[in-house]
N, C-alpha and C positions, 0 to 999 in steps of 0.2 A: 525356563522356570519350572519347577518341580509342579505349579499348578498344572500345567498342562501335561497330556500324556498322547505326544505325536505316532501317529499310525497314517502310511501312505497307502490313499485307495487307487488302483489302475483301474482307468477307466475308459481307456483305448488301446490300440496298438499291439495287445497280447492276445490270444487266443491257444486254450488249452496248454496253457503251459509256456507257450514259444513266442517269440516276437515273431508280427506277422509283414516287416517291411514298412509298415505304416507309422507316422509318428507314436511315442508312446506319452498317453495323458495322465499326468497324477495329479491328484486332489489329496490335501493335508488340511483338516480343520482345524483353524485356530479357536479351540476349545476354552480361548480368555472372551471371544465376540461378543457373544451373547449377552454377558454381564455388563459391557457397554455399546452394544446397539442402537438402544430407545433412549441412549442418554446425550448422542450426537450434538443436537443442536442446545441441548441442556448445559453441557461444558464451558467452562468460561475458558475466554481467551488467554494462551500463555503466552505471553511477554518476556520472561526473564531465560536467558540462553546459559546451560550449561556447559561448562568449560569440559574443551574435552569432545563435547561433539559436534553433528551435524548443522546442531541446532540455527548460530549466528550467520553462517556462511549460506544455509539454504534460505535464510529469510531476505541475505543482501543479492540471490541468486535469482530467485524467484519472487521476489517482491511481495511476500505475505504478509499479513500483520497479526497471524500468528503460528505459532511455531510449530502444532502439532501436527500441520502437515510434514513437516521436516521429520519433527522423531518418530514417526509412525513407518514409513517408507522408510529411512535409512535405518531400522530399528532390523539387530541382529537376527532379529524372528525369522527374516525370509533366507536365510543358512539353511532351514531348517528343509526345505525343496532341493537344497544345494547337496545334503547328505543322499537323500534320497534319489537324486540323479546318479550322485556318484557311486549309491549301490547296483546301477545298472551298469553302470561303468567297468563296476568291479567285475561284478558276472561275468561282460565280455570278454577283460583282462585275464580272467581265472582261466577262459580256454585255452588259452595260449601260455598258463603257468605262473602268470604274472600275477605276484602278490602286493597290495601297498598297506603297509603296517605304520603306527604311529606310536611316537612317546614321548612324554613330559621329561624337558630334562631340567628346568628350573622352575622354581617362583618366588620369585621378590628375589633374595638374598640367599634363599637354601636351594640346593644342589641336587639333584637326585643320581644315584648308580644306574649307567644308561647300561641299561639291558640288550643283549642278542635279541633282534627285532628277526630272525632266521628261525631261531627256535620257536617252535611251538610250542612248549611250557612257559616259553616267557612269554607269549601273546598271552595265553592263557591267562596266566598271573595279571598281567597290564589290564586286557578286558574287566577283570573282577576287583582292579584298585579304582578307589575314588578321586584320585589324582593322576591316573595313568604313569604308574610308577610296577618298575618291575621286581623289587625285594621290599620287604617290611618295615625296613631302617630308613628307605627313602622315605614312604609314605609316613613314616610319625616325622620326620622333619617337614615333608611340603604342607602336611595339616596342621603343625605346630606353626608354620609361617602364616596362615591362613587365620590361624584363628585368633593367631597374636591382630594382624589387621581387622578382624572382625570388632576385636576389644576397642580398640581407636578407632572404629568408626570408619576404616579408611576402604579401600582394594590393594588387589596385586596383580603386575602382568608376570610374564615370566618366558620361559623359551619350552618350545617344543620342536619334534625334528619327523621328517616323514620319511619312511623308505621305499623305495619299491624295487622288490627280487624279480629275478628272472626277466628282465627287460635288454631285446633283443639290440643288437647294436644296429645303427643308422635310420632310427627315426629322429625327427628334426631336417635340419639342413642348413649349410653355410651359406648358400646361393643368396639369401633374402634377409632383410634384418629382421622381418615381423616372424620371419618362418624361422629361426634360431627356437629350438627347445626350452633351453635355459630360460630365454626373455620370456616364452610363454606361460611356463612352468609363475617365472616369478611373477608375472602379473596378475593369474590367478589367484597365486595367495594373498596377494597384497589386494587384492579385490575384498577379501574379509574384513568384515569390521573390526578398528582398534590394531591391525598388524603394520608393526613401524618397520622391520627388515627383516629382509630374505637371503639368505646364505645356502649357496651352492657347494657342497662337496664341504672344506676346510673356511671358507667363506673370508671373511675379515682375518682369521691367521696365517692365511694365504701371503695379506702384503708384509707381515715380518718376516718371511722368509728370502734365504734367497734362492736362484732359481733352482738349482742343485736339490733345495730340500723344500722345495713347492710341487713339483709337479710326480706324476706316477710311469717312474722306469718298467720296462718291459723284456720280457726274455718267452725264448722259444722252447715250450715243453708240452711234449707228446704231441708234437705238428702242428701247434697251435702256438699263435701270439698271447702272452698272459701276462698281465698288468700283476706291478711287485704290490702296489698300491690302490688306493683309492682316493685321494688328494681332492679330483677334480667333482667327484660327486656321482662319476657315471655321463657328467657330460663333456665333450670338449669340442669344438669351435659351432654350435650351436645344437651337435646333434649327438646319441647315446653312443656308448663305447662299448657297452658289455657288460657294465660292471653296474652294481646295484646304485640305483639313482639316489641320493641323500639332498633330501630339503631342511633345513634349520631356520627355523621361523619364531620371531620376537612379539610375543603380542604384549601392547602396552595395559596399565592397570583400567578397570574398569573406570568411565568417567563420571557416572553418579556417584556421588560420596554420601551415606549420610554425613560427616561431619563437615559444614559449609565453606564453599570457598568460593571467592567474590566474582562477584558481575554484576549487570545492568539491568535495570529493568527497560527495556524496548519503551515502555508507555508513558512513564514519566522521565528520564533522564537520570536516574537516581543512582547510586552502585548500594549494591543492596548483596545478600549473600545468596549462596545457589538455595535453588527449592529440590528437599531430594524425592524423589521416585524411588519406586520399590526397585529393587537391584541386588544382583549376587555380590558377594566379595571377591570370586577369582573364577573365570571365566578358561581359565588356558586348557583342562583335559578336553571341555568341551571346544574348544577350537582346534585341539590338535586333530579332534574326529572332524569337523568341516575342511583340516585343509586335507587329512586323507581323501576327500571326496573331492577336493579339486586338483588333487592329482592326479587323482584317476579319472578324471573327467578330460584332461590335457591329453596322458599318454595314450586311453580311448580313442579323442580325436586324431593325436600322432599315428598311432598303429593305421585305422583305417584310411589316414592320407598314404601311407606308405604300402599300406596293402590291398588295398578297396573291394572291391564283390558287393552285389544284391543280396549274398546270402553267408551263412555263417561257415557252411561249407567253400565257397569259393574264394573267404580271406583266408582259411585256413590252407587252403591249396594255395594261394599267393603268400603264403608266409613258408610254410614247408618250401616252396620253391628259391626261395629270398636265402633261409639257411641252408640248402644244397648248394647255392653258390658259393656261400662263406664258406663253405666246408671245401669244393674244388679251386677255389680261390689260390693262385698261386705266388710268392714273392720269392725269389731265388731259390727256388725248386720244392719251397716250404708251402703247405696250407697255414692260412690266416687261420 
């Protein structure tokens, strides 16, 4: 919410600049608290569940009789620690070259021109649009969708897609099911609030294909193995390939509506219509930056399983060591 203005304070684990080995502690004040602190026990009971969220499930889960324990905890706000881990994430990524950039490629019904998430001018442009949108034409159509739902009362989800450049081949791994990349990849995003599906590479136009024109052929140039394509997203049988990793993620409309729609009241039995809460109309730029952050929080964890060290110099020395192989790496007299 535009009320608040999130700033992460460190409050451990850093010193002069560097991480020091030790856990690293952040503190985010939720700068809404205060306004209802001293009004806790003042609140009345909410009984009526809005469709859409947490609400009904956490009361038959945990046995409450009222709700606001549910939307307070499931309430998208704690993202908000999730961005801010995954800008340490990025730092460590950065050293080793790896970029994870992010963009809106729809909402509701309108469409946006997906942009070169490579270039730098288009980052640029995306950071400075208000729908994360990389030319002018998108953005007056994603804001003209937005504001048409505003008019009705209603929301919108839409789709956004994440990439990450310069990611080394073989993190992840086939050996395990939990240790698969992809699976991990997808279950973080799908950890965000409101995201209904996760698409790898080509995702869902994958299965109209057939095999011939699903998957990415390969040819030998300048001594190296180099993919014609990208189909698979960067991953194949659990672990990275080389090629830039593509996540496309669906986040559904927001569930508070001002304009009402039906449910129960918990207290009396009654169907009665929703109560609405302050709430945005479209939520998607702002989630396509939470799942940059939990992609870079995955490949983070992937890199230092695959490379490990106590220090930042010693993963770097286990990663330079990692690509000297790939480079002396032989297949019928060829380097991979």
């Amino acid at each position: 919410m535009k009320i608040e203005s999130d700033r992460a304070e460190i409050l451990g684990g850093v010193w002069r600049g560097k991480t020091t080995g030790g856990p690293i502690a952040l503190r985010i004040e939720n700068r809404d608290w205060p306004n209802w602190k001293d009004k806790e026990y003042e609140l009345p009971r909410m009984t009526v569940p809005r469709p859409g969220h947490a609400d009904l499930a956490g009361v038959y889960k945990y046995g409450f009789d009222d709700i606001r324990p549910v939307l307070e905890r499931a309430s998208a706000r704690e993202t908000t620690m999730r961005v801010a881990i995954g800008a340490v994430a990025k730092k460590l990524l950065a050293e080793f070259d790896i970029v994870v950039r992010s963009q809106v490629l729809q909402i509701g019904s309108a469409r946006a021109t997906p942009g070169d998430l490579s270039d730098p001018a288009v980052i640029e442009r995306i950071e400075q649009s208000s729908v994360r949108v990389a030319d002018d034409a998108s953005e007056e159509r994603l804001r003209a969708a937005i504001d048409a739902a505003k008019d009705r009362h209603d929301t919108l989800g839409g789709v956004f897609e994440v990439v990450a450049f310069g990611v080394m081949p073989g993190l992840g791994s086939h050996v395990q099911w939990d240790r698969k990349l992809d699976g991990r990849l997808a279950q973080a995003i799908m950890s965000i609030q409101a995201i209904k599906a996760v698409a790898i590479g080509d995702g869902f136009q994958a299965g109209e294909r057939y095999g011939t024109e699903a998957h990415d052929g390969m040819t030998m140039r300048d001594g190296s193995v180099q993919r014609l394509t990208n189909r698979a997203g960067g991953l194949e049988g659990g672990m990275t390939n080389g090629q830039p990793v593509v996540v496309r993620v669906v986040k559904k409309p927001i569930s508070t509506t001002a304009a009402p729609q039906p449910t129960v009241d918990l207290a009396t039995g009654q169907d009665v219509p929703s109560q609405y809460v302050r709430s945005d109309v479209c939520a998607v730029p702002a989630a396509a930056v939470i799942g940059e952050a939990m992609v870079a929080y995955v490949l983070a964890d992937a890199l230092l399983e695959k490379a490990g060290g106590d220090s930042l110099a010693e993963v770097r020395s286990n990663v330079a060591a990692f690509i000297r192989a790939l480079a002396h790496q032989e297949f019928s007299g060829s380097a991979v």
